[in-house]
C-alpha positions as CSV (number, residue, x, y, z in Angstrom):
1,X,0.0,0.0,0.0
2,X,1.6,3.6,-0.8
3,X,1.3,6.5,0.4
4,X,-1.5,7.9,-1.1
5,X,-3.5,4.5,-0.7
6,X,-2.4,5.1,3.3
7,X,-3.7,8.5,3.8
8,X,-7.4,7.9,2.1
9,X,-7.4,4.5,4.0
10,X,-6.9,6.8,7.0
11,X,-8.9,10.2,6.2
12,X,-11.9,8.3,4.4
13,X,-15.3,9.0,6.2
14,X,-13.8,11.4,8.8
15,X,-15.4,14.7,9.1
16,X,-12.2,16.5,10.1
17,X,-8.5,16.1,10.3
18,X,-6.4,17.5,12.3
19,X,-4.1,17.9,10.3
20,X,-3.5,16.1,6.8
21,X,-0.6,17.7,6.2
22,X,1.4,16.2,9.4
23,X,-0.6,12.8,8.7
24,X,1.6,12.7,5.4
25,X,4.7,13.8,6.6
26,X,4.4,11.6,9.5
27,X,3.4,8.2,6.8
28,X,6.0,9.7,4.6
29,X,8.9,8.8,7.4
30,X,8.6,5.6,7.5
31,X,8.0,5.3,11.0
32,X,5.7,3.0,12.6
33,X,2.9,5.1,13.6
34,X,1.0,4.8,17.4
35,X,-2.7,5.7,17.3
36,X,-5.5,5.2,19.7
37,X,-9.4,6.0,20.9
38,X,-10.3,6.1,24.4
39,X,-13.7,5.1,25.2
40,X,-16.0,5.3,28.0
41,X,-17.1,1.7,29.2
42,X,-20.9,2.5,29.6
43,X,-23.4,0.5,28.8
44,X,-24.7,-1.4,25.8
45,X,-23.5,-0.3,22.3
46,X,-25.6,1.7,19.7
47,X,-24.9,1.7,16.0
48,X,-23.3,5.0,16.5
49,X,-20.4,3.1,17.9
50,X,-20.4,1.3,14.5
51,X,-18.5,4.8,13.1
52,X,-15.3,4.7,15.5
53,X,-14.9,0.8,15.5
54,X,-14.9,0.8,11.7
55,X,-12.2,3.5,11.7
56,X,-10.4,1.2,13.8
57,X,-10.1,-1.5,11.8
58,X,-9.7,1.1,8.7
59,X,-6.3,2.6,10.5
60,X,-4.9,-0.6,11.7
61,X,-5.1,-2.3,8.1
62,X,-3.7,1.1,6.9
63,X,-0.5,-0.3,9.2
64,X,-1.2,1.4,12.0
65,X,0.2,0.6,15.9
66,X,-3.3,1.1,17.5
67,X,-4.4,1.4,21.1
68,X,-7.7,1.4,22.3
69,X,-7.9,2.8,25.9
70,X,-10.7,1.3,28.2
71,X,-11.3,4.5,30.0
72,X,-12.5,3.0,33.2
73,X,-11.4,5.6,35.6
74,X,-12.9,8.3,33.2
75,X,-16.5,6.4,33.2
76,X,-16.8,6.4,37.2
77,X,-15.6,10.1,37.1
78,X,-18.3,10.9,34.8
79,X,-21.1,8.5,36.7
80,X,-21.4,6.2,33.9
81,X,-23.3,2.8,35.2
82,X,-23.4,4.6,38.2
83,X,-20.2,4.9,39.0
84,X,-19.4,1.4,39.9
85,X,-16.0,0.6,38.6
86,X,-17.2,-3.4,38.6
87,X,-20.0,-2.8,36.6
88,X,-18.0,-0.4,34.4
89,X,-14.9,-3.6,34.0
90,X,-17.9,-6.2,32.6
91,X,-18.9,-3.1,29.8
92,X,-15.7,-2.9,29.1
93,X,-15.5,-7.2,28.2
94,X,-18.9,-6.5,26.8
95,X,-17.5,-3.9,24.1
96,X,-14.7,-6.3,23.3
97,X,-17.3,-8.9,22.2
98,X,-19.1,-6.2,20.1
99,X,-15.8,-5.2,18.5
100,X,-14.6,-8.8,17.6
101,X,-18.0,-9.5,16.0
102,X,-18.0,-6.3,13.5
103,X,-15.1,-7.4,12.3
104,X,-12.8,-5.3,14.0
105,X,-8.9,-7.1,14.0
106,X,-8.8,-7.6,18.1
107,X,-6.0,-10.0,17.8
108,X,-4.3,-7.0,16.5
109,X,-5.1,-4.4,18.9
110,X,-4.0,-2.9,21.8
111,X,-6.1,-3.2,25.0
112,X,-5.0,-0.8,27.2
113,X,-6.9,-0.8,30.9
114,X,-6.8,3.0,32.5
115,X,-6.8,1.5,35.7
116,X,-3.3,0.3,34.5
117,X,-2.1,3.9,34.0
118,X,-3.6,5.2,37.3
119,X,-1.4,3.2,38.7
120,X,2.2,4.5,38.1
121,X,3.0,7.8,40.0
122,X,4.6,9.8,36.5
123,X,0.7,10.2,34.8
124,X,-0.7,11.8,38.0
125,X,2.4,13.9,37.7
126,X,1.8,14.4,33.9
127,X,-1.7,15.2,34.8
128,X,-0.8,18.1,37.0
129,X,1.6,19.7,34.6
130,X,-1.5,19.5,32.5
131,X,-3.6,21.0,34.9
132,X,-0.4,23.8,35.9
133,X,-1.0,24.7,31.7
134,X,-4.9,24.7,31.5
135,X,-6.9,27.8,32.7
136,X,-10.1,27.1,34.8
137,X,-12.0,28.5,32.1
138,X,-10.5,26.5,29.5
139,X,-10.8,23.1,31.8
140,X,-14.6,23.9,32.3
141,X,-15.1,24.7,28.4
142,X,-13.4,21.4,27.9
143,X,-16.2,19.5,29.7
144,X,-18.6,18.6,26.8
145,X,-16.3,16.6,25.7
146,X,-17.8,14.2,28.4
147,X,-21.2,15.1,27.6
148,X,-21.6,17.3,30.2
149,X,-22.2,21.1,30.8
150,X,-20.1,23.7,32.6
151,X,-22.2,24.2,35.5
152,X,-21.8,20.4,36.3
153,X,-18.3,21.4,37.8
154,X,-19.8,23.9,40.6
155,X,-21.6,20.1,41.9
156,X,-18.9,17.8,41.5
157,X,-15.4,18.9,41.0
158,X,-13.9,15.3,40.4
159,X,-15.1,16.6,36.7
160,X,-12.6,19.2,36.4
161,X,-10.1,16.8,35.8
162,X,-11.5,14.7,33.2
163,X,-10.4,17.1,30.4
164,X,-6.9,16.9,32.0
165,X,-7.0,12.7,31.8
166,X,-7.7,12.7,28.4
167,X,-4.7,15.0,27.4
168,X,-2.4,13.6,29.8
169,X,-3.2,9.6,28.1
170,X,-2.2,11.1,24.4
171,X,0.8,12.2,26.1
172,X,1.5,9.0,28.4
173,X,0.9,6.7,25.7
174,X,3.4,8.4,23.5
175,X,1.1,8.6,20.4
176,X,0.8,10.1,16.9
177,X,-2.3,9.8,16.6
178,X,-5.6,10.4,18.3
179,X,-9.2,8.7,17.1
180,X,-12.2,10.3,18.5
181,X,-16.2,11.5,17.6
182,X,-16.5,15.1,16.3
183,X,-17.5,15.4,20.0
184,X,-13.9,15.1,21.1
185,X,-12.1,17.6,19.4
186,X,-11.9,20.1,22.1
187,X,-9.8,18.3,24.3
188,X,-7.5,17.1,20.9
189,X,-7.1,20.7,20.5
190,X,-6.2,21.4,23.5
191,X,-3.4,18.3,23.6
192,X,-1.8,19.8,21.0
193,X,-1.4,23.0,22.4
194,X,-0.4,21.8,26.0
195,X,2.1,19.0,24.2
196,X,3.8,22.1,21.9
197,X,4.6,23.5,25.3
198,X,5.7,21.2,26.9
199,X,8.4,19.4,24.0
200,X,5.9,16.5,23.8
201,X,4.2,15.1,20.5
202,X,1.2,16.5,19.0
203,X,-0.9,14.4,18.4
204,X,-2.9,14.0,14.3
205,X,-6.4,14.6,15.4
206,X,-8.7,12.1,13.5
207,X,-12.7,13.4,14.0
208,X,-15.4,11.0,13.2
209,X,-19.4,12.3,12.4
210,X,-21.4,12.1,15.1
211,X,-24.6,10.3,14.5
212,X,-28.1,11.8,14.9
213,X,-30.7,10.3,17.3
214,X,-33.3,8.9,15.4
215,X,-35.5,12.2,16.3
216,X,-33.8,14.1,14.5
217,X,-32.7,17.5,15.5
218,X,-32.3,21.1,13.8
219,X,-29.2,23.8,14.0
220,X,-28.3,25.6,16.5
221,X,-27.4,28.8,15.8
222,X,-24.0,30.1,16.8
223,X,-23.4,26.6,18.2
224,X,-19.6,25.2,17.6
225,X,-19.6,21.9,15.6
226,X,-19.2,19.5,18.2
227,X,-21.2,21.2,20.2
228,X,-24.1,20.4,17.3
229,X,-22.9,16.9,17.4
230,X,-23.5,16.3,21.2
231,X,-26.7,18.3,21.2
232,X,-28.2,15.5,19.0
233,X,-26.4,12.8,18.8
234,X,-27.5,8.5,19.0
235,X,-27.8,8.2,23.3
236,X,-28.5,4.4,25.0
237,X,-29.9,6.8,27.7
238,X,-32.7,7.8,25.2
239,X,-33.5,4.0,24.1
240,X,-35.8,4.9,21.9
241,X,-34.1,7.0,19.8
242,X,-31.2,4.5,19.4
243,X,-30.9,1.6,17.8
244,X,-28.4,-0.8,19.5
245,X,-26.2,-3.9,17.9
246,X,-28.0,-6.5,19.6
247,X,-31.2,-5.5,18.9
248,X,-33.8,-7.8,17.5
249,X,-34.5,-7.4,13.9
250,X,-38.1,-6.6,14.4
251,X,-37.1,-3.7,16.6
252,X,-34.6,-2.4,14.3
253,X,-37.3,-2.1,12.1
254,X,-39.7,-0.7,14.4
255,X,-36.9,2.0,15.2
256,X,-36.2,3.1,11.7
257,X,-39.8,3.3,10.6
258,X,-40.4,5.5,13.4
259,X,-36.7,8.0,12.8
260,X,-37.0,11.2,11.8
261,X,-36.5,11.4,7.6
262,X,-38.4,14.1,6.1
263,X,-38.6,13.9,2.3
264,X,-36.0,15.6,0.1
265,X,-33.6,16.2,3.2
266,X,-30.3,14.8,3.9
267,X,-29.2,17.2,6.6
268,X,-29.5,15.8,10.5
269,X,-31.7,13.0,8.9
270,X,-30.8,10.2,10.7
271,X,-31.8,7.3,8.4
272,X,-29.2,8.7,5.4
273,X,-26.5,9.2,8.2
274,X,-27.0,6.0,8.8
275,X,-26.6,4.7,5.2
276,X,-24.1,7.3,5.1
277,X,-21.9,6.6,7.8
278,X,-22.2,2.9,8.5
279,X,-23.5,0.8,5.5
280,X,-21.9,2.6,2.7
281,X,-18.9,2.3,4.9
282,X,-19.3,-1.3,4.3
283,X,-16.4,-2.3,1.3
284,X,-19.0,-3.5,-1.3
285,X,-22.1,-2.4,-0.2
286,X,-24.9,-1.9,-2.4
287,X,-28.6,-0.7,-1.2
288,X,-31.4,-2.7,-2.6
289,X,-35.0,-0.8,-2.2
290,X,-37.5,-3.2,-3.1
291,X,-40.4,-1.2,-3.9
292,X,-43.8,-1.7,-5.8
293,X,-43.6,-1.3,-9.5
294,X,-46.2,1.5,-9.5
295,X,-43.4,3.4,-7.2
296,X,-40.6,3.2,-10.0
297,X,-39.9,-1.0,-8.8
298,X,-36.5,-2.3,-7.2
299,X,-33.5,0.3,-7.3
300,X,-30.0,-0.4,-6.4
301,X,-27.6,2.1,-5.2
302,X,-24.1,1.4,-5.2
303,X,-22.8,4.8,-3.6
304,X,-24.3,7.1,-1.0
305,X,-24.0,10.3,-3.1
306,X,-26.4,8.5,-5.8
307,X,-28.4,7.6,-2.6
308,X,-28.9,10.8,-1.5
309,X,-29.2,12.6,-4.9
310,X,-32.0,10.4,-5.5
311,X,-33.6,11.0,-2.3
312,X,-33.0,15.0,-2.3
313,X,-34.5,14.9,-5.6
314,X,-37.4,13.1,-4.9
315,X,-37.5,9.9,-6.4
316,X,-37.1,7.6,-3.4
317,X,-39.7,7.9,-1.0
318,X,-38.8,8.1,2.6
319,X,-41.0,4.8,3.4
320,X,-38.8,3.2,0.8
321,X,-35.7,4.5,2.2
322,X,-36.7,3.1,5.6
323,X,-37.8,-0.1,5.1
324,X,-34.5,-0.8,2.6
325,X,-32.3,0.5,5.7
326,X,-33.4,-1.5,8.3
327,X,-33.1,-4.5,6.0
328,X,-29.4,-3.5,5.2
329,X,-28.9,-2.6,9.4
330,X,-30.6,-6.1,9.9
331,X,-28.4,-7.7,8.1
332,X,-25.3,-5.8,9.2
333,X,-25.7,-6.6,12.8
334,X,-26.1,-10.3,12.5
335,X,-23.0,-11.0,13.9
336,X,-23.7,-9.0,17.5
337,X,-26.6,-10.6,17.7
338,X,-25.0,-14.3,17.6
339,X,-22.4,-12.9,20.1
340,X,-25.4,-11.6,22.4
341,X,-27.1,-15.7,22.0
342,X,-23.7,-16.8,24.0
343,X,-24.4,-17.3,27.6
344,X,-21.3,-15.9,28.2
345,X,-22.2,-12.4,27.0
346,X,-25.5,-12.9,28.1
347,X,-24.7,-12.4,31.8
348,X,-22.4,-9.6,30.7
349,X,-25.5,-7.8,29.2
350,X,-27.9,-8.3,32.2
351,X,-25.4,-7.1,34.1
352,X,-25.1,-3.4,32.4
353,X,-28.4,-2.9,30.5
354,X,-30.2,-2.2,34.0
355,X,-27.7,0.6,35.1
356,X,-26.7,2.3,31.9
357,X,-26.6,6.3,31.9
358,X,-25.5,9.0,29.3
């Protein structure tokens, strides 16, 4: 694989990058690259999850040394599953299960426990020089990155240093690059800045879309970009709006049938993101529609932009688009849901889907 091959493998369905000009200076060098994605062990996985873990496998057969951190300490900090750390460990085998089964290349990933980082002595130090760099202000700003506001801080101050965790693992684990939803990007930003100061690497920022609940949602006006993205996006603690991987196939369909998709509109429609950012992400993929003949008969679309030029312009009804979706989705998560038949997994499941929170 070149160079050029390397760098779409890389950039291809990302929404930002951070930037592509170091990316390519970095692939140019020959060097074997360290990339990673911290995650929040929390619950049950929705479909939106479906965005990062494909990016995974995309930059790890693009030859890339990649880490995924099971950000335990970071869930209890931020009262995911209530804060218990056991409850939080069994989500975090649970998401292992879910990754293997999409077809994510576990064997050649990096599982890295936070709990293992917590504890050596030099990343609470590392932490602190963080926090030595990082204004008050900018910490509190930082805080959507866990999906929470700034007034959250005046209640709990354990929140304050989340932001300061997240920078302080890029720069622990020594890594070029760093994977994360739209969502994320103020605390990339701000890694780079603090690592600049302080002789350490920057690390490529890598943004994946965030995607919309199935209700839908509408700009916000003067909003920053991942502040749109959190505002709306796919939540398990809003499970109706979200469809999740081991869903049964006739609530997949019930789901999408009931999503927001008005007709001739792509943007924050939630059943094209969907084709969009997770089947057409699919090597190969093609929609089928199976529709009446006196509604134009079966269509097949081999590319989303012929997808959603058809749709904009009218000639694909949203019905259509629905039910050929959830057929596709169906279909697509058949491998989670033989995962979730293990007994195994079961109890892991029973265990977290009672206590999940945002």
């Amino acid at each position: 694989m070149d160079l050029e091959e390397r760098t779409q493998l890389i950039t291809r369905n990302l929404i930002e990058v951070i930037t592509e000009g170091e990316l390519k200076e970095k692939l140019a060098s020959g060097a074997r690259l360290k990339g990673y994605i911290g995650y929040e062990p929390s619950g049950l996985a929705h479909i939106g999850h479906l965005i990062w873990m494909f990016k995974v496998r995309d930059l790890v057969n693009a030859g890339i040394d990649f880490y995924v951190l099971e950000a335990t300490w970071h869930a209890m900090i931020n009262d995911k599953l209530g804060g218990d750390i056991n409850l939080i460990r069994k989500a975090a085998q649970l998401m292992r299960e879910i990754m293997a089964s999409v077809g994510v290349p576990v064997e050649s990933v990096h599982f890295v426990d936070a709990e293992s980082m917590a504890s050596d002595k030099d990343y609470w130090a590392l932490i602190i020089k963080v926090m030595k760099m990082t204004t008050l202000a900018r910490m509190k700003r930082a805080l959507t990155i866990m999906g929470r506001n700034m007034d959250e801080a005046e209640l709990d101050s354990s929140k304050l240093i989340y932001p300061a965790m997240q920078v302080s693992d890029i720069i622990y684990m020594d890594l070029d690059i760093a994977l994360g939803g739209l969502d994320q990007r103020k605390a990339h930003v701000l890694q780079r800045e603090v690592a600049e100061r302080m002789g350490k690497k920057k690390a490529i920022a890598l943004h994946t879309p965030i995607l919309t609940g199935l209700e839908g949602g509408k700009r916000m006006e003067g909003a920053e970009a991942d502040e749109q993205a959190s505002a709306f996006k796919m939540s398990k603690s809003r499970a109706s709006t979200a469809i999740f991987v081991t869903d049964s196939a006739e609530e997949v369909r019930t789901k999408i049938r009931a999503a927001y998709c008005p007709p001739r509109q792509a943007e924050m429609n939630p059943v094209l993101e969907i084709n969009k950012y997770i089947l057409f992400a699919t090597p190969g993929f093609v929609l089928h529609v199976d529709r009446p003949a006196r509604y134009g008969g079966p269509v097949d679309f081999y590319s989303y932009k012929e997808l959603e030029r058809a749709y904009v312009e009218g000639k694909l009804h949203p019905a259509d688009l629905k039910e050929a979706t959830a057929e596709a989705l169906i279909k697509l998560l058949e491998g989670p849901r033989r995962v979730a038949e293990r007994p195994d997994v079961r109890e892991l499941i029973k265990a977290v889907e009672g206590n999940m929170s945002r």
